[in-house]
PyMOL Python script that loads the backbone (N, CA, C, O; Angstrom):
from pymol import cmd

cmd.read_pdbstr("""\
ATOM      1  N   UNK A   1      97.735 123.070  48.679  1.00  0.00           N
ATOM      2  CA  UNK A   1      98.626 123.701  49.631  1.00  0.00           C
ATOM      3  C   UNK A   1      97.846 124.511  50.662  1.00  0.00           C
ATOM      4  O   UNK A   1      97.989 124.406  51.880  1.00  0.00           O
ATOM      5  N   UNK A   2      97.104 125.234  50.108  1.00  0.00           N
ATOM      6  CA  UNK A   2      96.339 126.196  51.145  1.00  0.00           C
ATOM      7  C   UNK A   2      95.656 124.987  52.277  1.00  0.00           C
ATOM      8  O   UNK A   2      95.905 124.963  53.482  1.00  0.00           O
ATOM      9  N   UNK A   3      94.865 124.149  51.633  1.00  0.00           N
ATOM     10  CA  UNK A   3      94.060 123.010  52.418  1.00  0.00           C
ATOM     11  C   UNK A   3      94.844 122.623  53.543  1.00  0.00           C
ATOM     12  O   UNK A   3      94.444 122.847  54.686  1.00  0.00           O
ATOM     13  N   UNK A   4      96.017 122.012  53.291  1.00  0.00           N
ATOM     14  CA  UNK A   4      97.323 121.808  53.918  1.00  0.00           C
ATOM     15  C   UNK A   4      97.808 122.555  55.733  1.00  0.00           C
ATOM     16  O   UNK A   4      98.273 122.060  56.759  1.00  0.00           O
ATOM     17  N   UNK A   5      97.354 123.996  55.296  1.00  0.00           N
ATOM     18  CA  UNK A   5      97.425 125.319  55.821  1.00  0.00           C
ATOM     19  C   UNK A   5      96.492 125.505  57.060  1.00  0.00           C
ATOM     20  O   UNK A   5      96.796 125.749  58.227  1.00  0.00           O
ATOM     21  N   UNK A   6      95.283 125.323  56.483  1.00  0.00           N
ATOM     22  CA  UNK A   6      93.826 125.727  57.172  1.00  0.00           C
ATOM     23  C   UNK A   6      94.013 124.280  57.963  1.00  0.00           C
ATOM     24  O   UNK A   6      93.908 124.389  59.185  1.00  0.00           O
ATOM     25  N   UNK A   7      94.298 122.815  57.419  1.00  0.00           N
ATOM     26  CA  UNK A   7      94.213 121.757  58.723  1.00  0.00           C
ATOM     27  C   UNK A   7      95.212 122.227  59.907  1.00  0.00           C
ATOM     28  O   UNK A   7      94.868 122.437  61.070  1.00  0.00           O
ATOM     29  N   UNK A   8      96.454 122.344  59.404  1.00  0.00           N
ATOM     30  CA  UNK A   8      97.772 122.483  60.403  1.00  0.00           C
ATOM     31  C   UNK A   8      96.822 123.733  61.265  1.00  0.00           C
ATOM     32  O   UNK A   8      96.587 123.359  62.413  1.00  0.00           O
ATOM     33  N   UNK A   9      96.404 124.732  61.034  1.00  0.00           N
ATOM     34  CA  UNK A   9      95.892 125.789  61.685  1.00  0.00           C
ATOM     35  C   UNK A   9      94.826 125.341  62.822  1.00  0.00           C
ATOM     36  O   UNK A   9      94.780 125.683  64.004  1.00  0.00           O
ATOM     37  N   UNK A  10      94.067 124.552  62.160  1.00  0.00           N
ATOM     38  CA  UNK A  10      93.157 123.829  63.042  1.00  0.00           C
ATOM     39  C   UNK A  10      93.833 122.546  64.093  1.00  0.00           C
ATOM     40  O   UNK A  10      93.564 122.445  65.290  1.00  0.00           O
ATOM     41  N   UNK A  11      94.467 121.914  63.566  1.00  0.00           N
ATOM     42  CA  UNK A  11      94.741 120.918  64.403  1.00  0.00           C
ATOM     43  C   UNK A  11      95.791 121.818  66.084  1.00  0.00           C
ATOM     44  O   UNK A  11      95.920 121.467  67.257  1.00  0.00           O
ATOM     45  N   UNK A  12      96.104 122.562  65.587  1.00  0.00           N
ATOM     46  CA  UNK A  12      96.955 123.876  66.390  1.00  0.00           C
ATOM     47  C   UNK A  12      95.871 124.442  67.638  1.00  0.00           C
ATOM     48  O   UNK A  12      95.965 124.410  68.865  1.00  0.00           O
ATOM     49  N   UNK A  13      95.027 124.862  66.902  1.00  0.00           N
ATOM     50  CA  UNK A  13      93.889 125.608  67.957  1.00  0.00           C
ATOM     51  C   UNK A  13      93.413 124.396  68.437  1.00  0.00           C
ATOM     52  O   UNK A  13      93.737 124.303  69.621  1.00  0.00           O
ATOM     53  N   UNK A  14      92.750 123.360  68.034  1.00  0.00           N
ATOM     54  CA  UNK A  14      92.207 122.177  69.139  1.00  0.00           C
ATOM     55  C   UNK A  14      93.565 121.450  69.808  1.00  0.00           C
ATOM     56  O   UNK A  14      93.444 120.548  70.637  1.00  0.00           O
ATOM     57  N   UNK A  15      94.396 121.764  69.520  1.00  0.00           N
ATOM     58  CA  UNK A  15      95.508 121.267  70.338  1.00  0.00           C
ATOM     59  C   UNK A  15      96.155 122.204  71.341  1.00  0.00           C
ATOM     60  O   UNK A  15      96.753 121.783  72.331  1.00  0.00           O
ATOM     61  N   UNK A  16      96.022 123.417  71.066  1.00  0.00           N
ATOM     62  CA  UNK A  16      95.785 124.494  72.544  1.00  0.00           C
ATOM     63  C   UNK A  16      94.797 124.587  73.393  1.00  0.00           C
ATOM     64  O   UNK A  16      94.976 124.957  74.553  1.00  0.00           O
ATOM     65  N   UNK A  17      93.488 124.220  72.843  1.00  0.00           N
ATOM     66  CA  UNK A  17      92.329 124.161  73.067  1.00  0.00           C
ATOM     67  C   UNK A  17      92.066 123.240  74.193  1.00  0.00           C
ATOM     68  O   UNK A  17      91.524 123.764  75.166  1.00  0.00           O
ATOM     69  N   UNK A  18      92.326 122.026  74.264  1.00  0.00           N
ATOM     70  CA  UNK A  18      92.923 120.939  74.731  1.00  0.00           C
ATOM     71  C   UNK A  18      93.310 120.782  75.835  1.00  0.00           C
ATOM     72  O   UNK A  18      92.743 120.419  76.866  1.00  0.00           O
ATOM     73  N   UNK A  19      95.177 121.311  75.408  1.00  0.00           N
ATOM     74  CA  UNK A  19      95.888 121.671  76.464  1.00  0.00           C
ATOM     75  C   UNK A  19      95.513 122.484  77.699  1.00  0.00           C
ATOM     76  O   UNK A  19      96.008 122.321  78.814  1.00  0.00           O
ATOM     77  N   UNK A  20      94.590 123.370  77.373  1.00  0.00           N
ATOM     78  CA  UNK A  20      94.095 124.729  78.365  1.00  0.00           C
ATOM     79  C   UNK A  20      92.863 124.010  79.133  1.00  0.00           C
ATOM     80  O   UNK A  20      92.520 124.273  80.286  1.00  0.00           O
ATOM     81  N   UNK A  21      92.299 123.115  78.334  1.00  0.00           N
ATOM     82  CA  UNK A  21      91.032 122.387  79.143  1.00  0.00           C
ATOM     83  C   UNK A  21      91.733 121.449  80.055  1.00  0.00           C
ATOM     84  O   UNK A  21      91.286 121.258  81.186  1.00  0.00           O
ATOM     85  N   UNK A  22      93.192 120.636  79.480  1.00  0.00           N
ATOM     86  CA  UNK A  22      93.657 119.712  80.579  1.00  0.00           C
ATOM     87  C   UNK A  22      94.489 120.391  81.306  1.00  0.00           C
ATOM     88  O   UNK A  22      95.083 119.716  82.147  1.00  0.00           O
ATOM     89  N   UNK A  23      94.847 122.006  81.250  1.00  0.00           N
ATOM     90  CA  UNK A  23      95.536 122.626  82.875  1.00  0.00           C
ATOM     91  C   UNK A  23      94.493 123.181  83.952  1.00  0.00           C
ATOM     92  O   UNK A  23      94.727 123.481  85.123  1.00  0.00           O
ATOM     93  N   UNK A  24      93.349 123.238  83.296  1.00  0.00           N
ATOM     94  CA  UNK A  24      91.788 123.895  83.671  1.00  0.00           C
ATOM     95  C   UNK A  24      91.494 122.795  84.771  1.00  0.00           C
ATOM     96  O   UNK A  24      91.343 123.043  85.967  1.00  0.00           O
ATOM     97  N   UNK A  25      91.438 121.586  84.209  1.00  0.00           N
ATOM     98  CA  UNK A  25      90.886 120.572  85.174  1.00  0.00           C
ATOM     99  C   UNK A  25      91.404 119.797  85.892  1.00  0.00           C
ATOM    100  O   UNK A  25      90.854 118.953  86.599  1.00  0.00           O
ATOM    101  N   UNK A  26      93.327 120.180  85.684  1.00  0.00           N
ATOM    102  CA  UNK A  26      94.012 119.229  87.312  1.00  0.00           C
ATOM    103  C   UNK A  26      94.019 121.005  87.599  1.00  0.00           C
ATOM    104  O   UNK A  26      93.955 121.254  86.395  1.00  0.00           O
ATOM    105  N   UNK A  27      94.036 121.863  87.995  1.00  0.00           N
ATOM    106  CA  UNK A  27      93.961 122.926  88.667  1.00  0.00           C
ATOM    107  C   UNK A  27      92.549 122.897  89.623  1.00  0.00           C
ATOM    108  O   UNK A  27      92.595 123.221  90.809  1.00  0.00           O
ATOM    109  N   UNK A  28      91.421 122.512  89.027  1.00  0.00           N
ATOM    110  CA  UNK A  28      89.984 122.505  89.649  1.00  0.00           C
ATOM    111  C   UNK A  28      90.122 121.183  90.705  1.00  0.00           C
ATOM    112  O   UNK A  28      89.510 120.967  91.751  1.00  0.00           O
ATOM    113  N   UNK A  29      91.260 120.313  89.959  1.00  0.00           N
ATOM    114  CA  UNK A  29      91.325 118.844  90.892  1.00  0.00           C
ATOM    115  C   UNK A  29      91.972 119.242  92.092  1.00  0.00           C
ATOM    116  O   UNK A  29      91.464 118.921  93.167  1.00  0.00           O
ATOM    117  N   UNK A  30      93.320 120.082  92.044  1.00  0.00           N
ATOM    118  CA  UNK A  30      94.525 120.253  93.117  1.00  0.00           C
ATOM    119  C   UNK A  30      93.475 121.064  93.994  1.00  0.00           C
ATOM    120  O   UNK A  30      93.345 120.778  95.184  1.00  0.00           O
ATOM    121  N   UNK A  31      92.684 122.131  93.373  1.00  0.00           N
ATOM    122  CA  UNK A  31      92.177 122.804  94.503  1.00  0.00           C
ATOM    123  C   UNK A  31      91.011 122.009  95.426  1.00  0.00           C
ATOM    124  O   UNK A  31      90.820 121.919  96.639  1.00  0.00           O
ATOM    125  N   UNK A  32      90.245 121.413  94.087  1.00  0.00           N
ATOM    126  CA  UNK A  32      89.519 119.910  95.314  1.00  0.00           C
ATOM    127  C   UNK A  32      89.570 119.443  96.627  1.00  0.00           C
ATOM    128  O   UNK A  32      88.975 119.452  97.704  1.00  0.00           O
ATOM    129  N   UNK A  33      91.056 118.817  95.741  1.00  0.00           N
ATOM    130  CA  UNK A  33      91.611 117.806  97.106  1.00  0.00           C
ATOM    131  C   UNK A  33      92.605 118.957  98.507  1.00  0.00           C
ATOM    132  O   UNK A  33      93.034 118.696  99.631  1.00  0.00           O
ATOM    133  N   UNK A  34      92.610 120.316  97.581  1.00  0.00           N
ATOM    134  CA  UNK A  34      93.243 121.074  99.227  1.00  0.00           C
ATOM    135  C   UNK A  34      91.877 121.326  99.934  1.00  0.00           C
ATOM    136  O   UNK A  34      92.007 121.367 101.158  1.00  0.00           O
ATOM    137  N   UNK A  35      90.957 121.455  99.613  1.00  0.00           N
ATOM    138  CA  UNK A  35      89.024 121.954  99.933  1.00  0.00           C
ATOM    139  C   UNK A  35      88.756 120.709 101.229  1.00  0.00           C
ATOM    140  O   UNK A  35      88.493 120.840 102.425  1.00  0.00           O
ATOM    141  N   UNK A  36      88.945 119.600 100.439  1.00  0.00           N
ATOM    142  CA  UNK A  36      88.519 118.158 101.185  1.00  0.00           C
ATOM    143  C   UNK A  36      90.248 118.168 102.399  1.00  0.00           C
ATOM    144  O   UNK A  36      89.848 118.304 103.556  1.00  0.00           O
ATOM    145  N   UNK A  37      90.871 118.128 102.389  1.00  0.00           N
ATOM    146  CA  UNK A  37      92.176 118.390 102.855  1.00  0.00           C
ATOM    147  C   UNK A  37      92.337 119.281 104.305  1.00  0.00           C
ATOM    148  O   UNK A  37      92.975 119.094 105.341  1.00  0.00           O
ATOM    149  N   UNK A  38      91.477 120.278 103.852  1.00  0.00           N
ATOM    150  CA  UNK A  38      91.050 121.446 105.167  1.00  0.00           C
ATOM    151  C   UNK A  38      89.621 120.994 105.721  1.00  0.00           C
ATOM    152  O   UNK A  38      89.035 121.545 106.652  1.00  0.00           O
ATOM    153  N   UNK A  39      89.226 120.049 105.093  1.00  0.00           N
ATOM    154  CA  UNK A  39      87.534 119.954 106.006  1.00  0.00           C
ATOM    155  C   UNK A  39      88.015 118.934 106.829  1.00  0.00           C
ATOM    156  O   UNK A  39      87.769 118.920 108.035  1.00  0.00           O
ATOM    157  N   UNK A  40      88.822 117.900 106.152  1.00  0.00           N
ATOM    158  CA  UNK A  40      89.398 116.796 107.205  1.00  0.00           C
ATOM    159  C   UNK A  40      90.038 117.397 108.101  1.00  0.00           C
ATOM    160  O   UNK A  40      89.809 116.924 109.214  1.00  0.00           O
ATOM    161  N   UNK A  41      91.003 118.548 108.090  1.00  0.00           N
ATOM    162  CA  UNK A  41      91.714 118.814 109.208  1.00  0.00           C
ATOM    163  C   UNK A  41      90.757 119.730 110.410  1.00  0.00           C
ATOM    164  O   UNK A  41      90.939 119.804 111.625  1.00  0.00           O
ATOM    165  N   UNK A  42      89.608 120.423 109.484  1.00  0.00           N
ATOM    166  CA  UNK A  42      88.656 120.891 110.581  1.00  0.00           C
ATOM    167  C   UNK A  42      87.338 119.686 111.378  1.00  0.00           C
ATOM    168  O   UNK A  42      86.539 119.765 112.312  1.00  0.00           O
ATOM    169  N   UNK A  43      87.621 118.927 110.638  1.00  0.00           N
ATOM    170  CA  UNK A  43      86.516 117.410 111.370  1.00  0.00           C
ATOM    171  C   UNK A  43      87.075 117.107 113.084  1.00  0.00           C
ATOM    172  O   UNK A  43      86.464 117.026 114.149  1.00  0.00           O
ATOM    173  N   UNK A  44      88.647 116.989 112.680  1.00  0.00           N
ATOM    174  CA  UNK A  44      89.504 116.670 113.533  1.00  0.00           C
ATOM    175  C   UNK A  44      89.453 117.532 114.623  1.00  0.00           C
ATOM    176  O   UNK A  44      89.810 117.026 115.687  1.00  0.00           O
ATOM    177  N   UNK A  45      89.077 118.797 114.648  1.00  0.00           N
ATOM    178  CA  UNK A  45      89.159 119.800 115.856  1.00  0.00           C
ATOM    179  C   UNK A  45      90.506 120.232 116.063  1.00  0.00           C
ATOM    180  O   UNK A  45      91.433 120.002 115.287  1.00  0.00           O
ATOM    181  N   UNK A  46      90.576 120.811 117.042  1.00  0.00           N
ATOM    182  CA  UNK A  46      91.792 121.552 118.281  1.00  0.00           C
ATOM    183  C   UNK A  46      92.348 120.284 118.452  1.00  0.00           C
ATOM    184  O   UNK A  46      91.664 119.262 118.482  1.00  0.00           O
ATOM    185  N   UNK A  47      93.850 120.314 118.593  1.00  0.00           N
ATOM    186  CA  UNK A  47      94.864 119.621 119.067  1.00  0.00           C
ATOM    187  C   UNK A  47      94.733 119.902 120.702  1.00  0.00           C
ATOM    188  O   UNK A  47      94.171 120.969 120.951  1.00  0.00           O
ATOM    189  N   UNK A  48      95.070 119.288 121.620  1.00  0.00           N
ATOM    190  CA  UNK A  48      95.112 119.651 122.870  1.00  0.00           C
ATOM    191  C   UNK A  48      96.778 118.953 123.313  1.00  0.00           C
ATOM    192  O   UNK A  48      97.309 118.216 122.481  1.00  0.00           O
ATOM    193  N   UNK A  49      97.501 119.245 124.629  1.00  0.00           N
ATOM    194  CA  UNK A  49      98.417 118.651 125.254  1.00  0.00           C
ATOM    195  C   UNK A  49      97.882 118.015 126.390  1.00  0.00           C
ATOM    196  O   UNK A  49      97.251 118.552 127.301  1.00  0.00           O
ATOM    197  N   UNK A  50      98.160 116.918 126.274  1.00  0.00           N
ATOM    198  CA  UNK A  50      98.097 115.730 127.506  1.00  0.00           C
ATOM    199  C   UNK A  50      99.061 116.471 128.560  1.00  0.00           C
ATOM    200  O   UNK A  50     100.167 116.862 128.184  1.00  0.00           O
ATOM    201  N   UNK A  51      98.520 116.707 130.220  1.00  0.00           N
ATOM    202  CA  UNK A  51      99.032 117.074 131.410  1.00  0.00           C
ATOM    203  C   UNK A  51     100.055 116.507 131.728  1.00  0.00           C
ATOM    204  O   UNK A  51     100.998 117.167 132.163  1.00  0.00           O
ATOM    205  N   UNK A  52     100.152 114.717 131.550  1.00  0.00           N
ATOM    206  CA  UNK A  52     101.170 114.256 131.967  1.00  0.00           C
ATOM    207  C   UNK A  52     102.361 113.785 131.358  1.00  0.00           C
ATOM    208  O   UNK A  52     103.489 113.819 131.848  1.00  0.00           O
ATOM    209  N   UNK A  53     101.890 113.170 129.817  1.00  0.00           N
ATOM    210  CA  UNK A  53     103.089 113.019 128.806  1.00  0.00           C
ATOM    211  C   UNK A  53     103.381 114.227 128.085  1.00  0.00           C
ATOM    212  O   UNK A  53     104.594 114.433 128.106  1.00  0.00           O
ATOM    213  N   UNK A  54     102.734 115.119 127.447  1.00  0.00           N
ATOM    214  CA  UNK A  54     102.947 116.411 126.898  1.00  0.00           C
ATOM    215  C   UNK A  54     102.531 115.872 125.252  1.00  0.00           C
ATOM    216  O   UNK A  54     102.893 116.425 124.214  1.00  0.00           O
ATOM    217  N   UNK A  55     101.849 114.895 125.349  1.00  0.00           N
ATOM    218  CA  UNK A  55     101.293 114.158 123.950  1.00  0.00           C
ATOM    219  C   UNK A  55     100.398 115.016 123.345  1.00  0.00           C
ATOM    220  O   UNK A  55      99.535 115.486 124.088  1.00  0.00           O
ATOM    221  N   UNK A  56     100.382 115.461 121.742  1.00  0.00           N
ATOM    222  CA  UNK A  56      98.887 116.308 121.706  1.00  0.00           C
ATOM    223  C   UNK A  56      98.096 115.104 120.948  1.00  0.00           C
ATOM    224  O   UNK A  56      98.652 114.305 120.194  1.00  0.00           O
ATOM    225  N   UNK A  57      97.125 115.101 121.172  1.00  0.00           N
ATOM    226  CA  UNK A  57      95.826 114.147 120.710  1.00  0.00           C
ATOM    227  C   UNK A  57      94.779 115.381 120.490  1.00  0.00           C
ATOM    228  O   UNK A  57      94.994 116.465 121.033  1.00  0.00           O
ATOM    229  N   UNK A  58      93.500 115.136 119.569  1.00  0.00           N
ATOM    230  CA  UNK A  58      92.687 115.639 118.924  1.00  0.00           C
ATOM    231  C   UNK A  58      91.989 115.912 120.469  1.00  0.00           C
ATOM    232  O   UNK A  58      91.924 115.122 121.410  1.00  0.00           O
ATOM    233  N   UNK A  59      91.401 117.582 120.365  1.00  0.00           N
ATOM    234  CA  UNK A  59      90.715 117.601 121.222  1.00  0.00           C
ATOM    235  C   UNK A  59      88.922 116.132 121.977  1.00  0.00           C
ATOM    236  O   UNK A  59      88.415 115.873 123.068  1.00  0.00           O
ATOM    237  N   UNK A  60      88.682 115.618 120.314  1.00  0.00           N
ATOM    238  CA  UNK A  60      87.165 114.623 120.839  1.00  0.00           C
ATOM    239  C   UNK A  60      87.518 113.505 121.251  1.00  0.00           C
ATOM    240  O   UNK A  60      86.758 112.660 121.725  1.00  0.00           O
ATOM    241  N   UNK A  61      89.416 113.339 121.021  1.00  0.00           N
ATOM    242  CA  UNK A  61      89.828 112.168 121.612  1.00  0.00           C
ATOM    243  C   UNK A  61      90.064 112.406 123.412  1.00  0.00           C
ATOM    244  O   UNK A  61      89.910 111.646 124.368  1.00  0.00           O
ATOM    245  N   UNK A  62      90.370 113.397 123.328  1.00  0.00           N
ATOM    246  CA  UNK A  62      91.111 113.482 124.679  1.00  0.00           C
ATOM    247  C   UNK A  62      90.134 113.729 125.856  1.00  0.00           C
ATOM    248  O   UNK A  62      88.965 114.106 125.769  1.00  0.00           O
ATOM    249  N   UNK A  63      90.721 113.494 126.782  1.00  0.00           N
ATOM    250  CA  UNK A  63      89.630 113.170 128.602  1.00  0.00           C
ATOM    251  C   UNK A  63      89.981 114.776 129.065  1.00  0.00           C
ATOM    252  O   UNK A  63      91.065 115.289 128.790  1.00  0.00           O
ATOM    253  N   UNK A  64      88.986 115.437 129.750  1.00  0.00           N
ATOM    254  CA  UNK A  64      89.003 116.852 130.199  1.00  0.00           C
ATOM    255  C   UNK A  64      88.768 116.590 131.883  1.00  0.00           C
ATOM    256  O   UNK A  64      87.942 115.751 132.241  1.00  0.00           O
ATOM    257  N   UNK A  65      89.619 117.431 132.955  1.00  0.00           N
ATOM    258  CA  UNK A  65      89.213 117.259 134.358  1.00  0.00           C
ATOM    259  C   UNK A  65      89.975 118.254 134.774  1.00  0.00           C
ATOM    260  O   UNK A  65      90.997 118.637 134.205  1.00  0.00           O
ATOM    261  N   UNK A  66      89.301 118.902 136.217  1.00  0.00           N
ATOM    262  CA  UNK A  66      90.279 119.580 136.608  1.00  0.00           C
ATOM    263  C   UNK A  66      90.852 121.159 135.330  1.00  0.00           C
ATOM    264  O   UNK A  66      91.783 121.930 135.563  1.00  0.00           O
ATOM    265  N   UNK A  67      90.175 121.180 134.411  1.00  0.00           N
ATOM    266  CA  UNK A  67      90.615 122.394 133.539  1.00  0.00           C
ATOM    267  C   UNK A  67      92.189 122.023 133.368  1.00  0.00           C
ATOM    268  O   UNK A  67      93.115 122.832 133.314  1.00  0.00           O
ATOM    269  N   UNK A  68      92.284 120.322 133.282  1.00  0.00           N
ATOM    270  CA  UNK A  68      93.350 120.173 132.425  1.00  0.00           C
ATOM    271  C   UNK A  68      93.266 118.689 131.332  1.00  0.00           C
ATOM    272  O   UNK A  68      92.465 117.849 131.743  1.00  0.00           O
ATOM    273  N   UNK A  69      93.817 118.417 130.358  1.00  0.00           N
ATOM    274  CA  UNK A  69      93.883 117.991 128.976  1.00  0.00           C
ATOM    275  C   UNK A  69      94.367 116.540 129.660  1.00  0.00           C
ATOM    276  O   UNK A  69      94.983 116.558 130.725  1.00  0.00           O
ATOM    277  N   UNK A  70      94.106 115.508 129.103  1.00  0.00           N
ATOM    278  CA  UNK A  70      94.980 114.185 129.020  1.00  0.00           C
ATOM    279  C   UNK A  70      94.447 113.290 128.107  1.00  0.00           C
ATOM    280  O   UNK A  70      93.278 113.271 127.723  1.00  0.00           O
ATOM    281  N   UNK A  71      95.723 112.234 127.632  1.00  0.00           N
ATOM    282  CA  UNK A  71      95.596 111.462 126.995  1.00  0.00           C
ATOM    283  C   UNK A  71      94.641 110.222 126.701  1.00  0.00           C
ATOM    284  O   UNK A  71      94.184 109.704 125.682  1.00  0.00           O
ATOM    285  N   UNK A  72      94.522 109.907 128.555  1.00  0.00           N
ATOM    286  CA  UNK A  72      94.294 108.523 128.555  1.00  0.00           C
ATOM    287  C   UNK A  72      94.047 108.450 130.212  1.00  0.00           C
ATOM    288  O   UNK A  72      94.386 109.206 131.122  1.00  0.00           O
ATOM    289  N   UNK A  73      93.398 107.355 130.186  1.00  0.00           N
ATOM    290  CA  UNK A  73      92.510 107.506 131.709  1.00  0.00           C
ATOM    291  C   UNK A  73      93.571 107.188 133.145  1.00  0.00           C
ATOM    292  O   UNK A  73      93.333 107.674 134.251  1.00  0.00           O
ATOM    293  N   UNK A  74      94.606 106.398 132.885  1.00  0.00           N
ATOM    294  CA  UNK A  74      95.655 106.267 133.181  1.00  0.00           C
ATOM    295  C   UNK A  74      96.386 107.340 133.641  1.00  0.00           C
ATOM    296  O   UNK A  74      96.383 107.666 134.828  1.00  0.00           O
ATOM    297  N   UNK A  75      97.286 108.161 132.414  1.00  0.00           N
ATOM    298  CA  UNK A  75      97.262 109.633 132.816  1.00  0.00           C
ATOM    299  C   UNK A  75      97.085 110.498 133.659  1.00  0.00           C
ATOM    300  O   UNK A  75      97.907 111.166 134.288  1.00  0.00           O
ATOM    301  N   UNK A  76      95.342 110.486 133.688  1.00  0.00           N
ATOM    302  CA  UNK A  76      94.393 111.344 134.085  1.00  0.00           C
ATOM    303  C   UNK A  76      94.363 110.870 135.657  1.00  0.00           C
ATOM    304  O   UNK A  76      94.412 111.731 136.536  1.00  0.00           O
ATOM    305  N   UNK A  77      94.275 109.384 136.008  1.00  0.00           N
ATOM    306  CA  UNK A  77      94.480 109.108 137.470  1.00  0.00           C
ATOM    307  C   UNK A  77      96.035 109.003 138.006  1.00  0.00           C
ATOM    308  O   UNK A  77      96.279 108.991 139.212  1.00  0.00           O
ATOM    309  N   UNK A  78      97.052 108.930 137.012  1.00  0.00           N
ATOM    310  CA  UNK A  78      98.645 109.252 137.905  1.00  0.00           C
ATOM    311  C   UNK A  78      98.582 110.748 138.090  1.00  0.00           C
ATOM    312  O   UNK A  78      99.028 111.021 139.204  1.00  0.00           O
ATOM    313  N   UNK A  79      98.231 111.731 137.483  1.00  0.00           N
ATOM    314  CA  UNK A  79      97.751 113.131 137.738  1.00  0.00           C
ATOM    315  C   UNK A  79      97.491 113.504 139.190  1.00  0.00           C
ATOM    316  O   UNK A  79      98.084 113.932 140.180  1.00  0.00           O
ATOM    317  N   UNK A  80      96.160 113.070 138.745  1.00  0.00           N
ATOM    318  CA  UNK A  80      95.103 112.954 139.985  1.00  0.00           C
ATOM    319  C   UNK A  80      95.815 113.059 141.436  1.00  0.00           C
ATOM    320  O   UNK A  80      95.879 113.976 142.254  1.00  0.00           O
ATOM    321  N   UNK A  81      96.402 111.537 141.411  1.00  0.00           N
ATOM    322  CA  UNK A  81      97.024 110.712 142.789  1.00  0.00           C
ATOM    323  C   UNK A  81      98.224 112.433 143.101  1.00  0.00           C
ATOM    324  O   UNK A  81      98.232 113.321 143.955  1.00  0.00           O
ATOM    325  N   UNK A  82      99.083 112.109 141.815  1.00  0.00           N
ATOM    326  CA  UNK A  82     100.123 113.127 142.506  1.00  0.00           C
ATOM    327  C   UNK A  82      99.525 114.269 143.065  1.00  0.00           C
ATOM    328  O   UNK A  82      99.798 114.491 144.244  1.00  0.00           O
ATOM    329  N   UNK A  83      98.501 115.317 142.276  1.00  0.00           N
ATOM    330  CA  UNK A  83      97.772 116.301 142.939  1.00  0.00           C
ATOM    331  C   UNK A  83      97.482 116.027 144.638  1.00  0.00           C
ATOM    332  O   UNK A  83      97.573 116.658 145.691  1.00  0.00           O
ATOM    333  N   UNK A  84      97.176 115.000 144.285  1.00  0.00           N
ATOM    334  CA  UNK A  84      96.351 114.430 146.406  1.00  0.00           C
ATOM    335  C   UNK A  84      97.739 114.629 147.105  1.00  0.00           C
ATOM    336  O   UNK A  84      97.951 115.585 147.851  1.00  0.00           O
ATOM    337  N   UNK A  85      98.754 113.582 146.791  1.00  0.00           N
ATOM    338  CA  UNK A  85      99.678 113.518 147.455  1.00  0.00           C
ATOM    339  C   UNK A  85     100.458 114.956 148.059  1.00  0.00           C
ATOM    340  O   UNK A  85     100.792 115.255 149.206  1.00  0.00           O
ATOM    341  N   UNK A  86     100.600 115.781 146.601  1.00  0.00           N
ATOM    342  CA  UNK A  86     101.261 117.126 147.400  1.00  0.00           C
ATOM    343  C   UNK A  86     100.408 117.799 147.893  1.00  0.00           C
ATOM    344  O   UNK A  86     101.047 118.654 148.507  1.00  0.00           O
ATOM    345  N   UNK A  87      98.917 118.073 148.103  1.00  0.00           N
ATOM    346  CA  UNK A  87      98.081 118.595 148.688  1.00  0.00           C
ATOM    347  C   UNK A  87      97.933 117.756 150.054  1.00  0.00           C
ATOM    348  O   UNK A  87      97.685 118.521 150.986  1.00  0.00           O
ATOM    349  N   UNK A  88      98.006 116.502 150.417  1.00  0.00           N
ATOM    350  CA  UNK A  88      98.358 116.255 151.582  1.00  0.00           C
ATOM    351  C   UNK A  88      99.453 116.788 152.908  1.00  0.00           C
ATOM    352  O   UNK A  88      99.459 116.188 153.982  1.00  0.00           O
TER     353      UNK A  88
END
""", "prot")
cmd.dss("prot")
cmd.show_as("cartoon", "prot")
cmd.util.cbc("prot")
cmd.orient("prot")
């Protein structure tokens, strides 16, 4: 009976034992993948707004002129043209 006692006791502690090592290591995992999660979102840079659609694209994607933001080269010359035109 006692024998009985001392296993159940043991099988108890390596079975908390266990349990605490497998909340230990998806906790070390969740914080991982938020670690890798924020480096990807800092790889990516500054968001910027495109001048003419109001699109935001990653700042290393986007075309700079004029101290203003755009999408796409397109964009950047219907911009352009209109600037000339009302400055004409």
């Amino acid at each position: 009976m006692n024998l009985l006692i001392i296993r159940l006791i043991i099988f108890g502690v390596l079975f908390f034992a266990g349990l605490k090592l497998y909340r230990m290591y998806r906790e070390w995992q969740m914080d991982r993948e938020a670690r890798l999660t924020r480096e990807r979102r800092h790889e990516v840079g500054q968001m910027v707004r495109c001048r003419w659609c109001d699109v935001h694209v990653p700042e290393n994607e986007a075309l700079r002129d004029h101290a203003e933001w755009f999408c796409c080269t397109a964009h950047r010359d219907r911009f352009l043209a209109e600037q000339d035109d009302a400055s004409s």
